[in-house]
C-alpha angles and dihedrals in degrees: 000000000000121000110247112241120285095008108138116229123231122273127262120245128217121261113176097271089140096031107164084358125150113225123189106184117184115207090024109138114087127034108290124098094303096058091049093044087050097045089048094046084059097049089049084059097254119136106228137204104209116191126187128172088227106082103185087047096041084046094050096044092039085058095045086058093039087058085044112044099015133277091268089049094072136047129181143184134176101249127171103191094210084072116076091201089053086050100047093046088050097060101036086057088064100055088045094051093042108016099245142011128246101169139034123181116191109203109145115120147140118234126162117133113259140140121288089251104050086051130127113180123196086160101097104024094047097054086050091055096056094030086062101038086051086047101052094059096034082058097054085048100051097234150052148099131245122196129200128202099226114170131232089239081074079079105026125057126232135175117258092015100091089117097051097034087049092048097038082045091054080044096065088044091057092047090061102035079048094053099052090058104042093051086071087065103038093264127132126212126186136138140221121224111204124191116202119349109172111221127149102259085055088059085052094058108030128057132252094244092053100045083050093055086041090053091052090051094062114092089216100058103236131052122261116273106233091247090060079060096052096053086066097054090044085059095047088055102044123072100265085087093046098134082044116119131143098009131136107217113203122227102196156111089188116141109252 
């Protein structure tokens, strides 16, 4: 049967995928991909430390969870990855508050549609940041995964995007570089590319007229809500992915 237009699909329940994990998500207060990563995390049994640059945002989500899954259940700390100290006290955070990390998943980014001159990019350098500071310590353990939020514009040009495309592309390079080297140690590296995932901060920095073409490129009609992303990197992160390393998964209904 197919599905008509536009028609959302259920939501997915929890079922233990992340049961006693330790999950560290980058860019998670708020409603985009990160809050969804962080509040699926939580249905599939995992204890999360969620970071935001945005402290009055990350305090109020990492309430909402708390009330929901139970004050030991959520961390939270203030963290700009463009700053190494940030990055280092966040995870280290994490190994101080659970003992050890299993998942990172680097989602912080800075996306908006301007011309390659009047650009500023966090992107790259931000989810190198946090993929070698996970790293480091997953090393030293002798397992763990750790996820990025590429984009599918790393593959597909569009005008105004040079910035973003060039960083998500750098991304998936990284993903794959990342996930030779830390083979050797029992760690897994892979990406997920998402297309378009509507969220109020992406209303903010798009216009109305390009969300609308994106959205007819999409075969599906509509655009992806952010939890149907974070399935994906919940998957990535369980053990049903377990002979996974180096990929680029698409998220994504966009016409070829």
């Amino acid at each position: 049967m197919t599905r008509p237009p536009g028609d959302r699909p259920e939501y997915v329940q929890g079922h233990g995928l992340l049961k006693d994990k330790v999950v560290v998500i980058t860019a998670a207060a708020g409603a985009g991909i990160g809050g969804a990563t962080a509040r699926r995390c939580l249905e599939e049994g995992a204890r999360v430390v969620i970071s935001d640059a945005h402290e009055r945002r990350l305090g109020q989500s990492r309430a909402e969870l708390a009330k929901e899954f139970g004050d030991d259940a959520v961390a939270a700390l203030p963290c700009d990855v463009t700053v190494e100290e940030q990055v280092q006290a966040l995870y280290d955070l994490a190994t101080a508050t659970y003992g050890h990390l299993d998942v990172a998943v680097n989602n912080a980014g800075l996306g908006g549609t301007a011309d390659l001159v009047d650009m500023a990019d966090i992107t790259l350098n931000g989810t190198m940041r946090c993929t070698r500071a996970a790293l480091r310590r997953m090393r030293d353990q002798g397992h763990g995964v750790i996820v990025n939020n590429a984009s599918v514009i790393g593959w597909r040009a569009q005008k105004g995007q040079s910035h973003y495309a060039a960083a998500k592309a750098g991304v998936m390079a990284l993903t794959r570089c990342a996930a030779l080297e830390a083979a050797e140690f029992g760690v897994r590296v892979n990406a997920v590319s998402p297309s378009l995932a509507m969220h109020p901060h992406l209303v903010k920095v798009t216009s109305a007229e390009l969300l609308e073409e994106l959205t007819r490129r999409e075969a599906f009609g509509r655009y992806a809500e952010p939890w149907e992303v974070a399935n994906v990197i919940v998957f990535l992160a369980s053990g049903y992915s377990s002979y996974m390393t180096g990929e680029v998964v698409s998220v994504s209904s966009q016409h070829a």
